[in-house]
N, C-alpha and C positions, 0 to 999 in steps of 0.2 A: 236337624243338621246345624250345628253350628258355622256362622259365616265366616268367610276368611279374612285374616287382617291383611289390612293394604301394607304394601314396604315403602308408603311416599312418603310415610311419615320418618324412618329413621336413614333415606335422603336427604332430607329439609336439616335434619342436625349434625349430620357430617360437619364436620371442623374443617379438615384440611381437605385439599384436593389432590394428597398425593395418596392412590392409590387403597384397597381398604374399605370400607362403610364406618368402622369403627374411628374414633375421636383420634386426630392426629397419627395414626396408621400411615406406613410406607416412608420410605428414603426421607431423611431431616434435606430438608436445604442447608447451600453451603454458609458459612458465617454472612460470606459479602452479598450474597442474597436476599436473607434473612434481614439483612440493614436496608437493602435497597425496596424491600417490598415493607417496611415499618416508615420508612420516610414516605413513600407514596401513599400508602395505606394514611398516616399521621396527614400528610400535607407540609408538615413541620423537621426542620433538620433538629432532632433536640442535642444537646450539650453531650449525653450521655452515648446516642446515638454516634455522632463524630467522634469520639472517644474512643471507641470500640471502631471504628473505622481506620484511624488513620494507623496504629500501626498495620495494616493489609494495603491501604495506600504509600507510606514510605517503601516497603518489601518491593511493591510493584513498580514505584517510579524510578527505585534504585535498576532493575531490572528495565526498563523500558530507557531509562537513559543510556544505559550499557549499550542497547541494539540502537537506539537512535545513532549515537558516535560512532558505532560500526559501521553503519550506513554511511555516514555522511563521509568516513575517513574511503571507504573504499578497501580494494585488495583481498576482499576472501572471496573465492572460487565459490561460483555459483554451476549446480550441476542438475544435469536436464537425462533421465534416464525414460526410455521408454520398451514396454515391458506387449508382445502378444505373444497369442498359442502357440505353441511349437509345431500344430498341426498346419497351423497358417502360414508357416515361414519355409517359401522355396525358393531355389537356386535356377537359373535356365543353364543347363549343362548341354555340351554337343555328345550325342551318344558315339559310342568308339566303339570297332571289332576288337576280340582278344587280343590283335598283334599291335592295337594300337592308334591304325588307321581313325580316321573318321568316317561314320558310317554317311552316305552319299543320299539323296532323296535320287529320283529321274533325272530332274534338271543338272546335278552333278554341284547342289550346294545340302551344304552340312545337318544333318537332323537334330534339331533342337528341343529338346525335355525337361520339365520342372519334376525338379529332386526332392524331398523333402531334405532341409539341414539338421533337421536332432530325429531322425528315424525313431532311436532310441526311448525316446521320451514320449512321454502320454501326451495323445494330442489336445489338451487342456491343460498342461505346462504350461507358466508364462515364463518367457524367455526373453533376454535383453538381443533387441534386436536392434537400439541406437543408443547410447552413451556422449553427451557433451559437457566440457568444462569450462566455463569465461571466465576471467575476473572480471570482479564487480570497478564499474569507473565513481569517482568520488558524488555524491548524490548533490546536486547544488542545492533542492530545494532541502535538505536536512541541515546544511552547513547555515544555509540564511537562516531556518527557524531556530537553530544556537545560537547564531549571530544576533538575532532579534532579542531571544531570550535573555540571552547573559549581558549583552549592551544595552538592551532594549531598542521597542523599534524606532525609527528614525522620524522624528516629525518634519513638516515640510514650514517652512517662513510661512505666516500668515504679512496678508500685503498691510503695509503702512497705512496707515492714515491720513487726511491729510493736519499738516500743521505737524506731524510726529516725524522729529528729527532723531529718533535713536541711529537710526538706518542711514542717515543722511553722513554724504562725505564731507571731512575738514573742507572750508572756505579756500586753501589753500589749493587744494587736487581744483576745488570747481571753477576756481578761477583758470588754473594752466590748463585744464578740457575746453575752457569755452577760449584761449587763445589759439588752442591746436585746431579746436573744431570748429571754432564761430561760432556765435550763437545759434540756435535752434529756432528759435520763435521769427529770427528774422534771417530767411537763408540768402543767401550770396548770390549776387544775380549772375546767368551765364552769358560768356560773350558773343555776342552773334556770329555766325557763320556767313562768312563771303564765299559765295558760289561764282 
C-alpha cells in the first residue's frame, strides 16, 4: 500500500492569502493596498513606493477637499428615509355599517381595528413608512480646520523673560499708567472711616 502524501506541505508555500492553494491565486489587491502592505511589509517609505502613490493621493485629496468645503459651507439637504414590511404597517380604523354609521361596541363608543395600509403588496415588501429632509447648518469644526489649514494654526505668546524688553511698553505709556494708576509696589493708603 502506498502511503499518502500530506497537503501541509503545499500550505507552507502558498504565496498569497487570497484565496487558492496555488502561488498568487484569487482577486490582485487594489494599487493602494498593494503600497500600503509593501511599506508595512519594507518598514521603509521607498522613493519608488511614494511615486506610484501620490498620483492616488492628489485624486483623493482633490475629492476629500470638495466634501470637506461642502461641509463646512453648509445647505445641502440632508435626508433620513426609513423603509419596513408592508405586512407590519397598520392604520387603527373605526369600523362603519354600509350606510356609513360607526359601528358601536355596548358601552355606545366606536369599534376600533388595524387595517393593513398596502394589502396589496407581499408582506415582505419594504415600504417607506417615514421620509425627512433638513438642511445641513454650516459645520464650525470644518471651517476652523480650513481656517487652521490654509492660515495655519494660531500660536499662543510664550511669556517674557525677565530682562526681555521686546514686549515691554514705550517709557512714554509707563510713565502716564503709573500717573493715572500710581504706582503698584507702593499702594495709596485709604482714608479712615469715622463712624
Amino acid at each position: 500500500m502506498a502511503a499518502k502524501k500530506s497537503n501541509s506541505n503545499a500550505k507552507s508555500k502558498r504565496k498569497s492569502k487570497r484565496g487558492g492553494s496555488r502561488a498568487n491565486a484569487g482577486r490582485k489587491p487594489s494599487e493602494a493596498k498593494a503600497l500600503q502592505t509593501e511599506i508595512v511589509a519594507t518598514g521603509v517609505e521607498t522613493p519608488d513606493a511614494i511615486a506610484r502613490a501620490e498620483p492616488l493621493l492628489k485624486r483623493r485629496l482633490i475629492r476629500c477637499l470638495k466634501n470637506l468645503f461642502k461641509l463646512a459651507d453648509g445647505g445641502f439637504v440632508r435626508e433620513k428615509i426609513t423603509r419596513e414590511p408592508s405586512g407590519t404597517v397598520t392604520a387603527k380604523v373605526v369600523l362603519r355599517n354600509p350606510d356609513g354609521t360607526p359601528v358601536l361596541d355596548v358601552n355606545g363608543r366606536p369599534v376600533v381595528a388595524e387595517q393593513l395600509l398596502f394589502p396589496d403588496l407581499p408582506p415582505d415588501q419594504l415600504v417607506i413608512v417615514s421620509h425627512t429632509a433638513e438642511t445641513a447648518a454650516p459645520d464650525r469644526a470644518a471651517n476652523q480646520y480650513l481656517i487652521d489649514r490654509i492660515l495655519g494654526k494660531p500660536h499662543t505668546a510664550e511669556p517674557s523673560k525677565a530682562g526681555d524688553t521686546t514686549n515691554a511698553l514705550p517709557s512714554i505709556l509707563e510713565a502716564a499708567l503709573a500717573r493715572a494708576y500710581g504706582d503698584e509696589a507702593e499702594p495709596e493708603p485709604r482714608p479712615a472711616i469715622e463712624v
